[in-house]
N, C-alpha and C positions, 0 to 999 in steps of 0.2 A: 390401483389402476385396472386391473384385472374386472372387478365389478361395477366398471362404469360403460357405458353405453359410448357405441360410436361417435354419436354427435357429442357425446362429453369429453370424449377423447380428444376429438378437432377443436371444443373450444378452448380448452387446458392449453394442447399447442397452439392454439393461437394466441393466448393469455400469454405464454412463456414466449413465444415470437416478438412478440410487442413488447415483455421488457426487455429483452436483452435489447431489439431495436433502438429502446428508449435508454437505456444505459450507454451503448456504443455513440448514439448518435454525438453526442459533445467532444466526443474525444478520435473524429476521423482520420486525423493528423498523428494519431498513436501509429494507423495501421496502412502511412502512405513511405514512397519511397523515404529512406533515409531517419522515418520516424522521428520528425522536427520535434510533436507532444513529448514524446517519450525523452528528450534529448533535454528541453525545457523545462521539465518536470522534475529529473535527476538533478540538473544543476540548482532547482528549487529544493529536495530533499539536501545535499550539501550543504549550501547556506544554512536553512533553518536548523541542521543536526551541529553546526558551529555557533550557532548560536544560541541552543537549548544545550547542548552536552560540550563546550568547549576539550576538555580532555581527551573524549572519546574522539574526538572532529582532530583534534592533534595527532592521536596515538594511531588513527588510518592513513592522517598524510603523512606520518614518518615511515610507518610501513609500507606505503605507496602504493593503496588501495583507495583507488579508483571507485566512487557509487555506482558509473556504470557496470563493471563488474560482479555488481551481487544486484542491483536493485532494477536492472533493466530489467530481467524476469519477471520482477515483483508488480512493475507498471503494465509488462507487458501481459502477463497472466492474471492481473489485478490481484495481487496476492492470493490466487483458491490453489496453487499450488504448493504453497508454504502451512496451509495451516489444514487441521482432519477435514474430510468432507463433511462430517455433520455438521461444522460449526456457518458451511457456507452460507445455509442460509441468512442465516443472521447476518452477515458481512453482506449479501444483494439486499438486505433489507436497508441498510444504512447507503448503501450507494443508490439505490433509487429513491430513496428519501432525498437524497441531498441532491439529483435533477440534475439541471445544469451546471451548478457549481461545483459536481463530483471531481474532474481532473486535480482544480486546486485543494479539494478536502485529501483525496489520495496521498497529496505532501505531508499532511498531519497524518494519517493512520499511519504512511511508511516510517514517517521518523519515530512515531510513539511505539510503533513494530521493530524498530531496529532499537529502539533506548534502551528496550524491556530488559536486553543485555549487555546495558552499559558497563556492568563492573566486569564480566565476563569478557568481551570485548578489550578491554585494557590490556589483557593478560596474555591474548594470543600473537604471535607473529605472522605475516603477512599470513603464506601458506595456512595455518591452521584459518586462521581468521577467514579463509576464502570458503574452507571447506566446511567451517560451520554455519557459515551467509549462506550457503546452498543445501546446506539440510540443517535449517534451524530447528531445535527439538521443540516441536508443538503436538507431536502424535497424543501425549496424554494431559492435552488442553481440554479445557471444556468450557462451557457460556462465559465464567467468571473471568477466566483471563483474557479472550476474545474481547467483552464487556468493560476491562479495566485499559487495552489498547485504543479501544476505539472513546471511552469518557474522555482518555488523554489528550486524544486527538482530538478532542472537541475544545476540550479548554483552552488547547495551543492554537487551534484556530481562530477562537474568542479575542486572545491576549494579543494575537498576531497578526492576523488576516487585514483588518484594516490598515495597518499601519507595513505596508508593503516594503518599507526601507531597510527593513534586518535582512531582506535580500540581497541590498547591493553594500552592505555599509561592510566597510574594511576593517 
């Protein structure tokens, strides 16, 4: 940054204005009173994580852990909180790719995000389970595994997306 010129400077921030603009824009109900997206969203991660990982979907509601709990930050921070800053860009590259349909693709990276530690997951009791949902070890991730959550999510969206009823089916 340092060896670019003023007007390069302004147009970069206005480049970086316009995505995030264009990222936020689909999801304003994330950021209004009561947070209805974000509220609609987690009950979507639920469903789809009983329906992809049944055991692990049991072993939280015997412990009595709640998605809001660990995943509200995750929608609400769009997961750049959870995973090293280098890898973010890559992660705003696949959310502005995917435009308007981002809030519902978010359902898939989250769940393929939280799968990644299905066996691990099983093992812990509510308390521990809370404390590793808010500092999940990603410090020494790199493209590859960033690369293998988000393919996940792609496929599950493939398999699932159209057929909306593994949301409400009992």
């Amino acid at each position: 940054m340092a060896n670019l010129s003023p007007e390069q400077v302004s147009n970069v921030e206005a480049d970086c204005y316009w995505c995030l603009t264009k990222l936020l824009d689909g999801m304003q109900d994330h950021y209004t009173f009561a947070q209805p997206g974000i509220q609609r969203l987690v009950f979507k991660l639920k469903e789809l994580v009983r329906r992809i990982n049944e055991p692990v979907s049991r072993h939280m509601e015997e412990q009595r852990l709640e998605f809001l709990q660990f995943s509200f930050r995750w929608f609400n921070c769009l997961l750049i909180r959870e995973i090293p800053f280098r890898l973010v860009t890559r992660l705003w590259d696949t959310y502005l790719a995917e435009g308007d349909a981002l809030p519902d693709f978010l359902v898939y990276i989250f769940a393929s995000f939280l799968l990644t530690w299905s066996d691990k997951l099983q093992k812990l009791e509510f308390q521990e389970m809370v404390m590793f949902l808010q500092h999940v070890p990603t410090q020494n991730w790199s493209d590859v595994e960033l690369e293998m959550v988000l393919s996940q999510a792609y496929m599950w969206h493939t398999m699932f997306n159209n057929s909306p009823s593994h949301f409400l089916a009992g």
